[in-house]
C-alpha positions in Angstrom: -44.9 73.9 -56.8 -45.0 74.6 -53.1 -48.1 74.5 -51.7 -49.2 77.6 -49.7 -50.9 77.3 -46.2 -52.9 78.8 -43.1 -51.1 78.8 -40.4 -52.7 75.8 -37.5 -55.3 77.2 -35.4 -53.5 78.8 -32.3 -50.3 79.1 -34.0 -48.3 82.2 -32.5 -48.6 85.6 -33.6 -44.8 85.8 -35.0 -46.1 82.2 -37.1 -49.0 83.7 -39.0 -46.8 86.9 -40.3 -44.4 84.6 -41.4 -46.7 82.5 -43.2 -48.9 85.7 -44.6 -44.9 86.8 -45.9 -44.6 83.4 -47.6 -47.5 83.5 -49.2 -48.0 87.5 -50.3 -44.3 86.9 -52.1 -45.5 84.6 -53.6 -48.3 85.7 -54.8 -46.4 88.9 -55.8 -43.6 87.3 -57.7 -45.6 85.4 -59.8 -48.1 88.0 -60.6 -45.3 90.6 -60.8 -43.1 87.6 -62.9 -40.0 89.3 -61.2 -38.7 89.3 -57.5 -41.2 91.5 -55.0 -38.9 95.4 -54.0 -38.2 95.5 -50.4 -41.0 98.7 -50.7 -43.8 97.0 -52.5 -43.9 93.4 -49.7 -44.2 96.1 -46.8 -46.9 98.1 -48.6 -47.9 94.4 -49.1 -47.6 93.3 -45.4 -48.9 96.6 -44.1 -52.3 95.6 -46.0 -52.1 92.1 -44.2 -51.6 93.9 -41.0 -54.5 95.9 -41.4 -56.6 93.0 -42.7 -55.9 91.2 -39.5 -56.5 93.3 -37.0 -59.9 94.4 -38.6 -60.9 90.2 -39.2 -58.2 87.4 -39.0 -55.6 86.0 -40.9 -57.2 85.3 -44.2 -58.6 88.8 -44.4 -55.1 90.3 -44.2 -54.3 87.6 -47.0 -57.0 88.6 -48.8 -56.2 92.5 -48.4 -52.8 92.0 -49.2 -53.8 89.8 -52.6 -56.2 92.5 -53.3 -53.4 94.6 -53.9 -51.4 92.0 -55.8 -54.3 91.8 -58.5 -55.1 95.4 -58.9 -52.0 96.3 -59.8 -49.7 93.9 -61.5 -47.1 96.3 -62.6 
């Protein structure tokens, strides 16, 4: 099982979305026990955008998992 990371402190912009798309899918394919729709990771990764501009990078994580577990499908 991979393990699933933050980002290092100071890592570049383009680095933490990355990482935050690594870890939504994921999260998402397991919970979804299928492959995530091309529709439902940017819903996903819009939720992480907003999460990080309103805190940091775990906050969009957290936004975006928020998502995830209210709605399984």
């Amino acid at each position: 099982m991979q393990r699933l990371r933050r980002p290092a402190a100071g890592a570049a912009r383009e680095a933490e979305v990355a990482c935050a798309k690594s870890i939504v899918t994921t999260l998402a394919k397991r919970a979804y026990r299928r492959p995530v729709a091309t529709d439902e990771l940017a819903s996903l990764m819009s939720l992480y955008e907003a999460g990080r501009k309103e805190g940091n990078f775990e906050k969009g994580v957290e936004n975006g998992l928020r998502l995830i577990l209210a709605n399984p499908k």
